[in-house]
MIGU-84369 format. One record per residue (C-alpha): residue number from 1; residue in three letters; x negated, y, z. Coordinates in nm, 4 decimals. Layout:
% MIGU-84369
+-----+------+----------+----------+----------+
!  nr ! rest !        x !        y !        z !
+-----+------+----------+----------+----------+
! NUM !  ALA !        X !        Y !        Z !
...
+-----+------+----------+----------+----------+
% end
This chain:
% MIGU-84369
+-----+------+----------+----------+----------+
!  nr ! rest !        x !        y !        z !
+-----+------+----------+----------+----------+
!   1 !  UNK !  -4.7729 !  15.0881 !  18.1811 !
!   2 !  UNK !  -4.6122 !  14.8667 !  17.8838 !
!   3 !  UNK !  -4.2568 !  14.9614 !  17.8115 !
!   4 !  UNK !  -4.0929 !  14.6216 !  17.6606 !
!   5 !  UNK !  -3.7771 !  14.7802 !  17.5681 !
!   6 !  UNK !  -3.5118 !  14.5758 !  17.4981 !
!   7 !  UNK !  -3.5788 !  14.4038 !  17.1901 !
!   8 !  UNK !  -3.9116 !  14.2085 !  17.0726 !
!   9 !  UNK !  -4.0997 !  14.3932 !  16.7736 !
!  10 !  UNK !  -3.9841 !  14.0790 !  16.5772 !
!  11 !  UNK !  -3.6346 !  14.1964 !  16.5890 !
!  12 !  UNK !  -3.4202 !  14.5042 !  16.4522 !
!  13 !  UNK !  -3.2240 !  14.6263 !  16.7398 !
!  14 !  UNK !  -3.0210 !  14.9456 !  16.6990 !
!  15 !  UNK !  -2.7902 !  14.9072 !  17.0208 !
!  16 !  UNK !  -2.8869 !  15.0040 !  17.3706 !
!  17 !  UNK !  -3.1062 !  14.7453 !  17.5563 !
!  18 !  UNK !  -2.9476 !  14.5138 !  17.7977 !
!  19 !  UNK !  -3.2702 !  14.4822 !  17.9557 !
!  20 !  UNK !  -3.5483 !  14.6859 !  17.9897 !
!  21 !  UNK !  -3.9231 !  14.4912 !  18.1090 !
!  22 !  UNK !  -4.2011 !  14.7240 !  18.1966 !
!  23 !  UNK !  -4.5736 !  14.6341 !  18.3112 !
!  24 !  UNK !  -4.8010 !  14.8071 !  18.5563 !
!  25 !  UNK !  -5.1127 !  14.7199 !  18.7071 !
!  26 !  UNK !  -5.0995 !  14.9435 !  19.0535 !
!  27 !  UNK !  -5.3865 !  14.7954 !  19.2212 !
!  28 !  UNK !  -5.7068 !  14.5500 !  19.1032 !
!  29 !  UNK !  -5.6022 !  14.2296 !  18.9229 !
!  30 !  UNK !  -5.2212 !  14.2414 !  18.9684 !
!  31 !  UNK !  -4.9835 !  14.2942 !  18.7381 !
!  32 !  UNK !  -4.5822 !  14.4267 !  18.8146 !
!  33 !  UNK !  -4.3310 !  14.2989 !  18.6003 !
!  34 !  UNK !  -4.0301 !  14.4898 !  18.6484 !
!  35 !  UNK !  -3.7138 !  14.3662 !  18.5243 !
!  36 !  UNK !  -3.3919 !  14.6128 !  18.4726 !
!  37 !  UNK !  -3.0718 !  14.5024 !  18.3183 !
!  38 !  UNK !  -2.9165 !  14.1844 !  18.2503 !
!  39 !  UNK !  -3.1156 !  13.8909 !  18.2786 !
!  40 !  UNK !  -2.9117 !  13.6245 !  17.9998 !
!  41 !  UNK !  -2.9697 !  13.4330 !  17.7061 !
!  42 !  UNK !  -2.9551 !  13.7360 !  17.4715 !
!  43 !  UNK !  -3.2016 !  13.9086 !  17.6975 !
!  44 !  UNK !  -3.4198 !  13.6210 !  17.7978 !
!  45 !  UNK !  -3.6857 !  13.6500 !  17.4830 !
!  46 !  UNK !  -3.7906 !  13.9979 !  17.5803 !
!  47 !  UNK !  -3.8065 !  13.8727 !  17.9831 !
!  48 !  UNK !  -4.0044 !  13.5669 !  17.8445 !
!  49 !  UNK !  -4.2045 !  13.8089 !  17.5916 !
!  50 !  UNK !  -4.3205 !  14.0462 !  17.8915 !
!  51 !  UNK !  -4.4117 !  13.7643 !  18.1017 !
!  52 !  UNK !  -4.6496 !  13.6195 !  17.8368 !
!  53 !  UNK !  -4.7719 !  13.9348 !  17.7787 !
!  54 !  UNK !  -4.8946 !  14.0214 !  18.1424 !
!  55 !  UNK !  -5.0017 !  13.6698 !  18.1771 !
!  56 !  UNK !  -5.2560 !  13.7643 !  17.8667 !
!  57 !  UNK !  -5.4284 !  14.0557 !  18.0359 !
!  58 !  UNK !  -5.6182 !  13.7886 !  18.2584 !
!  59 !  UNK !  -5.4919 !  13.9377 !  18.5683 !
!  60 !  UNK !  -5.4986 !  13.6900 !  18.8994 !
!  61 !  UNK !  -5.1480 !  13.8020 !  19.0693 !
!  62 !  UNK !  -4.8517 !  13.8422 !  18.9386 !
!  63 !  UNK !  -4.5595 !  14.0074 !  19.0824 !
!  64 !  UNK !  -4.1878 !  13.9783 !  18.9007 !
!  65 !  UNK !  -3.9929 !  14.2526 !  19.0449 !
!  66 !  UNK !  -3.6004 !  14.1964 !  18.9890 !
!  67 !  UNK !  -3.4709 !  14.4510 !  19.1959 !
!  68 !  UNK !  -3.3155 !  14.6462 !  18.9742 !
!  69 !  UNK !  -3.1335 !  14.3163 !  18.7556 !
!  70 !  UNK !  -2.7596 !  14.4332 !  18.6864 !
!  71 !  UNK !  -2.6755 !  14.0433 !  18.6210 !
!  72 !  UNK !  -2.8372 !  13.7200 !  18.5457 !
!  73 !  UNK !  -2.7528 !  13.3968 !  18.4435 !
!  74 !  UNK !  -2.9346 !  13.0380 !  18.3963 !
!  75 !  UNK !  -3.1793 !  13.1987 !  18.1735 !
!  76 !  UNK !  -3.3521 !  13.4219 !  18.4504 !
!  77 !  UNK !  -3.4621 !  13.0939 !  18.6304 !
!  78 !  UNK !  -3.5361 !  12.9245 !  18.3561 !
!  79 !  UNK !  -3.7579 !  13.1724 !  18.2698 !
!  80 !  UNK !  -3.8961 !  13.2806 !  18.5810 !
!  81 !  UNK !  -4.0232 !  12.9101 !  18.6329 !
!  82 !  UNK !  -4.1773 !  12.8923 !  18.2776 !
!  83 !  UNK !  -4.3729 !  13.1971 !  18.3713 !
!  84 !  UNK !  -4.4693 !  12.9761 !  18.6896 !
!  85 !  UNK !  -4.6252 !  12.7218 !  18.4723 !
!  86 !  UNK !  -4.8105 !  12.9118 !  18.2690 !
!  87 !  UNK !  -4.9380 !  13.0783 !  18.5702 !
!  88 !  UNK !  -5.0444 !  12.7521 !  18.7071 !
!  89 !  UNK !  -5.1807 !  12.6200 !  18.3733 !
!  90 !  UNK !  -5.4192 !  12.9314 !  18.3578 !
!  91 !  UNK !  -5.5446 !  12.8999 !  18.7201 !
!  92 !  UNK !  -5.3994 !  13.1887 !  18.8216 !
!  93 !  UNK !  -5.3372 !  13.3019 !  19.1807 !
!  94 !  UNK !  -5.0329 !  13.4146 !  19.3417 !
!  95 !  UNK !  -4.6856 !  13.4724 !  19.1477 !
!  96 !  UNK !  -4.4651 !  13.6566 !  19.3888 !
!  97 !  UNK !  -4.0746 !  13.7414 !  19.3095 !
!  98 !  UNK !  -3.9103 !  14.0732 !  19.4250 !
!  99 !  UNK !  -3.5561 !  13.9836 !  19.5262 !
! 100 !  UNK !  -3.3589 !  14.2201 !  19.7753 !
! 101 !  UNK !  -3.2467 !  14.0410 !  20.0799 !
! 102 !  UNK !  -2.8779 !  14.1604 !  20.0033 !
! 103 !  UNK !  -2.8398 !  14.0990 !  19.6541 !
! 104 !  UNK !  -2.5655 !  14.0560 !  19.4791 !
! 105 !  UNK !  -2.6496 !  14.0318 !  19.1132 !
! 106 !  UNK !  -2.8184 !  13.7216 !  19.0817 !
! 107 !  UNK !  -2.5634 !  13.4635 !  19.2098 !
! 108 !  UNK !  -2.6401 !  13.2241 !  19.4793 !
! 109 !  UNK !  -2.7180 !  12.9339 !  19.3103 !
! 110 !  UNK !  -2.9978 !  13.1408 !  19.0886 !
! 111 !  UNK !  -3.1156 !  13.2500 !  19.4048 !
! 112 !  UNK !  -3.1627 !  12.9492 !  19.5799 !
! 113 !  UNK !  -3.3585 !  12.7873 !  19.2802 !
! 114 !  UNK !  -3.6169 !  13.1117 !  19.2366 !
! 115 !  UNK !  -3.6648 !  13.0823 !  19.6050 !
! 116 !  UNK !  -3.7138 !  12.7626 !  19.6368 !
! 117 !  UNK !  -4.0114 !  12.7663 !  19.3556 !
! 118 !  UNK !  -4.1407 !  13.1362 !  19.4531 !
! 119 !  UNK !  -4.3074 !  13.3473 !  19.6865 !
! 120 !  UNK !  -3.9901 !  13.5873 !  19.7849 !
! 121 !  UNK !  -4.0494 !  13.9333 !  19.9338 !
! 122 !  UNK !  -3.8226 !  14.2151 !  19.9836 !
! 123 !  UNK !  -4.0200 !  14.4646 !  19.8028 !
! 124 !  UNK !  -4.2775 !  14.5495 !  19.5528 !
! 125 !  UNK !  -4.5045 !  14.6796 !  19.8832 !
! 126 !  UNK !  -4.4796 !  14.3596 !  20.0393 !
! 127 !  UNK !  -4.5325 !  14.1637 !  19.7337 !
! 128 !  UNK !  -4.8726 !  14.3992 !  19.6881 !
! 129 !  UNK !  -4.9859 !  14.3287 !  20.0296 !
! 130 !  UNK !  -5.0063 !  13.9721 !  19.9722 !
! 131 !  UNK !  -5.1151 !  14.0038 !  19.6136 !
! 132 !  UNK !  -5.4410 !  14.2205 !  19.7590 !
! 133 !  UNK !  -5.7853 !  14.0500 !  19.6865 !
! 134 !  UNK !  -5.9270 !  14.2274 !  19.9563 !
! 135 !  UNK !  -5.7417 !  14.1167 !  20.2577 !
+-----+------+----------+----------+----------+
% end
């Protein structure tokens, strides 16, 4: 697991982390993203930083788990589909998006336009379950 923190090694951060971006890789060529915090424009170059970073590992499926986002604003979508291109650009399978069916932290609006250009499930299982190579 890869524990982004909340501030790229390029900057000096002495305050608590607004957002916290860790990687995992719990199954064959898939890699978890999982987002905790606030998703803004403060935050968005360590969300952007993690997602590059997983993308490098030459993994097939990615899954972006925001379950556990406090807030976000027009950066988390805006991120979320630059991830997508990458993604695309690199040939890379699925890209699913972990966003609870109730949630209340990512405002309507952001929700609509990640699920409109994602793969949406429920949970991380879920996400897995589609993710797996072998099914």
């Amino acid at each position: 697991m890869i524990d982004l923190g909340g501030c790229p090694a390029s900057q000096n951060c002495s305050r608590t982390p607004a957002i916290i971006v860790t990687l995992s890789q719990p199954q064959p060529q898939t890699t978890v993203c999982t987002v905790t915090g606030t998703v803004d424009w403060s935050t968005q170059p360590v969300l952007r930083h993690a997602l590059t970073e997983a993308a490098h590992g030459g993994v097939l499926y990615l899954v972006i788990d925001l379950s556990a986002v406090a807030a976000m604003d027009a950066a988390g979508p805006y991120t979320l589909l630059e991830a997508r291109a990458q993604h695309r650009r690199r040939g890379r399978g699925q890209l699913a998006v972990i966003i609870e069916p109730n949630c209340c932290a990512i405002p309507d609006l952001h929700q609509v336009a990640i699920r409109a250009a994602f793969d949406i499930y429920p949970t991380v299982t879920d996400a897995l379950h589609a993710c797996d190579p072998t099914r």
